[in-house]
N, C-alpha and C positions, 0 to 999 in steps of 0.2 A: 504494500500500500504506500509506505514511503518513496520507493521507488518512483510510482506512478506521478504523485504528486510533485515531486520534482523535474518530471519528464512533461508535465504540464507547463509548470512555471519556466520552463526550458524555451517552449514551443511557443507561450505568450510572449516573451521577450523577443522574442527571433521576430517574430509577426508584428511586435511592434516595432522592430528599429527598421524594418522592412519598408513598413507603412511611413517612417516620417522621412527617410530616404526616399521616398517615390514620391514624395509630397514635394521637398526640396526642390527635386531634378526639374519637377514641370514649369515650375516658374522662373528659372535661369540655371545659365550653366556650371555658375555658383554663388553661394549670400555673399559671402566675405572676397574680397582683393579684387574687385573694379571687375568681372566677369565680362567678355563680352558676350553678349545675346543675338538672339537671327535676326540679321534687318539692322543691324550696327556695322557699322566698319571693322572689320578686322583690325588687330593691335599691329599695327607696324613694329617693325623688329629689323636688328642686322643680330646674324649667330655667323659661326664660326662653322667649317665642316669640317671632316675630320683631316683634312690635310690642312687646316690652320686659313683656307678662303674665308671670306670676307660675304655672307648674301645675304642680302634683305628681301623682304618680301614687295618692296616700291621694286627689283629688280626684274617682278614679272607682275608689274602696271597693263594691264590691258588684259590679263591672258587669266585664264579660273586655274585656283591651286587649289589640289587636296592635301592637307595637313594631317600627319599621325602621330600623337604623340602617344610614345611607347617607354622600357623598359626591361633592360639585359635577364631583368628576375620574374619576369611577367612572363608564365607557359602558355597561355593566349597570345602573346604577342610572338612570342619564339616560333611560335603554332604558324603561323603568316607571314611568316620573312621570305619563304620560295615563293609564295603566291605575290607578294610586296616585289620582291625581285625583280618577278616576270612582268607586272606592272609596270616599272621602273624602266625597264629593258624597249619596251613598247611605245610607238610615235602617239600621240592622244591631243587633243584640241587643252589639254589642263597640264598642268606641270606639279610631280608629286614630289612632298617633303615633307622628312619624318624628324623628328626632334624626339631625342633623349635628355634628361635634366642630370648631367653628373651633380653629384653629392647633393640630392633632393633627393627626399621620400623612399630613400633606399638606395636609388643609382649607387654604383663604386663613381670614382673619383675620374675626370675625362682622360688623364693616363690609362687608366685600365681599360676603362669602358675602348677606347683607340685599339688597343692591345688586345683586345677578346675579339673585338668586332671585326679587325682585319684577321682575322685566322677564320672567320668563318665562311668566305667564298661568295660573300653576298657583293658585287661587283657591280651592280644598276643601282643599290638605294643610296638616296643621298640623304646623309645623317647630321643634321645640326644640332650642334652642342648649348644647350640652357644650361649655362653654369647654374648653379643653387636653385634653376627654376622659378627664374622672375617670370619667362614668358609662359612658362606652364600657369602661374599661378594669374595671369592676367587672361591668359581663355578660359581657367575657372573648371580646366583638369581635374575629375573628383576622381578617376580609375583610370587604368592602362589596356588594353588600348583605347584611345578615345580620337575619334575623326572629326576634321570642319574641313566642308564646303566651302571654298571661297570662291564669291563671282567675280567677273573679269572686270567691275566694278571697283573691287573691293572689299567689300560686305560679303557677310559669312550669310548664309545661305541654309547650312544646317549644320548640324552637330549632331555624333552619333557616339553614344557606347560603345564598347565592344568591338570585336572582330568584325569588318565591315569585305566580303567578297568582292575582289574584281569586276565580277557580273554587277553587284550592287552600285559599287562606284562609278564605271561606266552607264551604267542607267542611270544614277543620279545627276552626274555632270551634262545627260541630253537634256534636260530639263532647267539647265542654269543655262543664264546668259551673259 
């Protein structure tokens, strides 16, 4: 009987932090650190890539980016690096870019993170570096992976949780202008 009643109080707790997490999400992409939201301008940025380049996102003014931001400890995200690849690899109307936060929220430090990511073969992504994760924290990143639609505008578009498929993102970006 004791058992039971803690596998209850177990199963209320989970169902509520569930509930106020899903409650969160729908009204921004986060409360706290300037989030941006659909139908805002995208946060301009200049990151670093892993060869020490220099790009901002004014460097593809006119043209729709998809953003992913991910992370070396995230099995979802590890999950999608051949399918990201092959994306990468491929001519498309949008230009893809993925930002990892060294020493934020777990990241190793951009030494390593450099040093892990070149042994892994992955030769099409291009990986920008958010040191501590200012820029993570101004799109309002709550999980790994997390995708934004940017239109050739500017303005974000949409934002998605989760592992987002090729198929998905190419269907998305017909539909942005």
């Amino acid at each position: 009987m004791k058992t039971w009643v803690w596998v209850a109080i177990a199963a209320l707790l989970v169902i509520g932090a569930i509930g106020i997490y899903g409650r969160e999400g729908v009204t921004s992409a986060s409360v706290a650190g300037g989030a941006v939201n659909k139908g805002q301008p995208a946060p301009a940025f200049t990151l670093k890539d892993l060869q020490g380049n220099e790009v901002s996102l004014a460097d593809f003014k006119g043209q729709k980016v998809y953003v992913k931001f991910w992370a070396s400890w995230c099995p979802i995200c590890l999950a999608g690096l051949d399918e990201l690849d092959q994306l990468s690899s491929e001519q498309h109307d949008y230009k893809v870019l993925t930002i990892v936060s060294p020493g934020y929220n777990g990241e190793q430090s951009a030494a390593d993170f450099t040093n892990w990511f070149s042994k892994r073969g992955y030769n099409h992504i291009q990986v920008l570096l958010d040191d501590g994760g200012t820029l993570t924290r101004k799109f309002g990143v709550r999980g790994y992976p997390s995708s934004y639609y940017i239109g050739s505008d500017g303005i974000l578009v949409k934002s998605a949780p989760g592992h987002n498929t090729n198929e998905v993102i190419a269907e998305t970006f017909q539909s942005i202008h």
